[in-house]
C-alpha positions as CSV (number, residue, x, y, z in Angstrom):
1,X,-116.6,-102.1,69.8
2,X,-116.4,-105.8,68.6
3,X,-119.9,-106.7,70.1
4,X,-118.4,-109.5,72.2
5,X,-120.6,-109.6,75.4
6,X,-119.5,-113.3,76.6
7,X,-116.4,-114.6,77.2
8,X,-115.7,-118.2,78.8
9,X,-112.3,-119.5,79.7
10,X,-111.0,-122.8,81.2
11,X,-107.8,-121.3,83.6
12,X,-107.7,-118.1,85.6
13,X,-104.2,-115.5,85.7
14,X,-103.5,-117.0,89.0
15,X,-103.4,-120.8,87.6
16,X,-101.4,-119.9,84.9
17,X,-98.8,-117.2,86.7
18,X,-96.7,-119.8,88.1
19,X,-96.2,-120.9,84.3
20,X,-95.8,-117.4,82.8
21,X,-99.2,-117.3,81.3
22,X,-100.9,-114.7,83.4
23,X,-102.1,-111.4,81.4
24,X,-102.1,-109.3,84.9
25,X,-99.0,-107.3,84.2
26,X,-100.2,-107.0,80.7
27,X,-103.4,-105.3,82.3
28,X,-101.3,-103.8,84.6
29,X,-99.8,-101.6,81.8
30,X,-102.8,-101.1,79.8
31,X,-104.1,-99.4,83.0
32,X,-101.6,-96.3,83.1
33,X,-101.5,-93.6,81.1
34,X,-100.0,-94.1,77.4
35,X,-96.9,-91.9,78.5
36,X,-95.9,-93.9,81.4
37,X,-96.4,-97.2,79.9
38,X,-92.9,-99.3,79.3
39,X,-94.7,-101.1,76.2
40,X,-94.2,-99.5,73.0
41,X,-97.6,-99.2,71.3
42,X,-97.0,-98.3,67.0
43,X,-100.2,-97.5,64.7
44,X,-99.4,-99.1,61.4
45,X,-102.8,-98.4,59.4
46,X,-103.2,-101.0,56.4
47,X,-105.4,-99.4,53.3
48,X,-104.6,-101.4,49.8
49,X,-105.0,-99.3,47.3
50,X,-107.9,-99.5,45.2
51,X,-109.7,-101.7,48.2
52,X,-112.7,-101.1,50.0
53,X,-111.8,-98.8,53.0
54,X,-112.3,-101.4,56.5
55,X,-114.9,-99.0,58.2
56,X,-116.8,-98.7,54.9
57,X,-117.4,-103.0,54.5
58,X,-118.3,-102.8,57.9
59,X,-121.2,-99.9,58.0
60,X,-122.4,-102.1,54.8
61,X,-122.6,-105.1,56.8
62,X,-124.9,-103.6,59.2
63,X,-127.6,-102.7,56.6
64,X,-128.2,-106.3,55.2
């Protein structure tokens, strides 16, 4: 959705597991379906009032 289509990174999961910085069980998670997941995913929408709906500034950036 974001367009990103490149991605370069310095350390793999494996390097950084033995120091807690691997995203594998993060992944892991991700993978299994929403009512057996342990993490607690919340949607909290933010809409100011009287702003410029998110989706709307966006569409409008694609036409210039």
């Amino acid at each position: 959705m974001a367009g990103i289509k490149e991605i370069a990174f310095a350390y793999s999961n494996e390097e950084g597991e033995p120091y807690g910085l691997s995203t594998a069980a993060i992944y892991a998670e991700l993978a299994k379906p929403l009512a057996q997941q342990a993490m607690k995913l919340v949607h909290l929408p933010v809409r100011p009032e009287g702003e410029t709906e998110l989706y709307e500034l966006w569409r409008a950036s694609l036409s210039t």
